[in-house]
C-alpha positions, 0 to 999 in steps of 0.5 A: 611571292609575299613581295608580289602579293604586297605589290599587288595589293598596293596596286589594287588599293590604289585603285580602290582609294580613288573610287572611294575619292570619287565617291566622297567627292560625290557626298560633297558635291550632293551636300553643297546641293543640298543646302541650296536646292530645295529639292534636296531636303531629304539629302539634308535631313540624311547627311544630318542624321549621319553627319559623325557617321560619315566623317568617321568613315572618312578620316578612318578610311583615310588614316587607314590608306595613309599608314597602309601606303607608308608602312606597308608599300613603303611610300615615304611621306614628305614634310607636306604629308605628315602635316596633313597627318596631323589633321587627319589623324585626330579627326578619326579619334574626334569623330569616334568620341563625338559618335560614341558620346551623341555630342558635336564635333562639327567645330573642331572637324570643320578646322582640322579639315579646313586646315588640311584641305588648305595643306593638300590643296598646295600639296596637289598643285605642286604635284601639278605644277612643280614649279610652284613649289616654294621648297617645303620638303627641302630641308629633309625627306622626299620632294613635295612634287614626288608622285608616288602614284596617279591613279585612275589619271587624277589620283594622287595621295594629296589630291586623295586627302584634299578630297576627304577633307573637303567633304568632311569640311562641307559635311560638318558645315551643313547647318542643322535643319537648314532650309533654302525656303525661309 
């Protein structure tokens, strides 16, 4: 029974982490019409205000999924998911700090999430196109290319990660009080 319960709450999970791909996917396309419409001056001013707000939520919800799915479900992570880890998981504490203090953590969020968006980015076109895997995970663990799930037709967990870290690079790139009219 309790190996049923847990298969189903990873299916559910599944599902519910790729919504919420699609729901920052969103913020991010509205943050990038934000600083070049001038329309959007609202959405500017409310991404700003909860700028450390929303990029805790990111990385926390993320770093939740990721230790869910490899130590509950049991999806191994392969070389190319630890390194998005190691971006990933330091945003979260970043981003408390920053929020806790009232200081910036923009430069450093804007890195880590460059970095790992340019980590998941690879790791969902091998997914895709496994041929272009230029061997990262041979030496040892799963294979990059491996799939452990595609949710939704589009899910996968690197594309999931791309997502977060796209939007909390263009999030933390928005520049303060930033007008398209000047």
């Amino acid at each position: 029974m309790i190996a049923f319960n847990t298969y189903r709450l990873t299916e559910v999970l599944q599902t519910v982490t790729a919504l919420l791909a699609i729901v920052a996917l969103g913020v991010a396309l509205m943050t990038l019409a934000a600083m070049v419409v001038p329309a959007a001056a609202a959405w500017r001013s409310i991404i700003i205000e909860w700028r450390s707000t929303i990029t805790l939520g990111i990385a926390a919800v993320s770093t939740a999924g990721s230790l869910y799915f490899s130590e509950v479900a049991n999806y191994v992570p392969c070389t190319l998911c630890w390194y998005q880890r190691i971006a990933m998981y330091p945003i979260v504490v970043v981003a408390a700090v920053a929020l806790w203090r009232n200081i910036e953590s923009r430069v450093t969020v804007a890195w880590l999430s460059g970095l790992g968006a340019v980590v998941a980015g690879y790791h969902t076109i091998i997914e895709w196109q496994p041929d272009l895997d230029a061997g990262v995970c041979s030496a040892s663990g799963p294979a990059c290319t491996d799939v452990w799930f595609r949710s939704l037709g589009f899910a996968t967990l690197a594309s999931m990660a791309l997502i977060a870290f796209v939007t909390m690079l263009v999030v933390n790139l928005l520049p303060d009080g930033a007008t398209t009219d000047d």
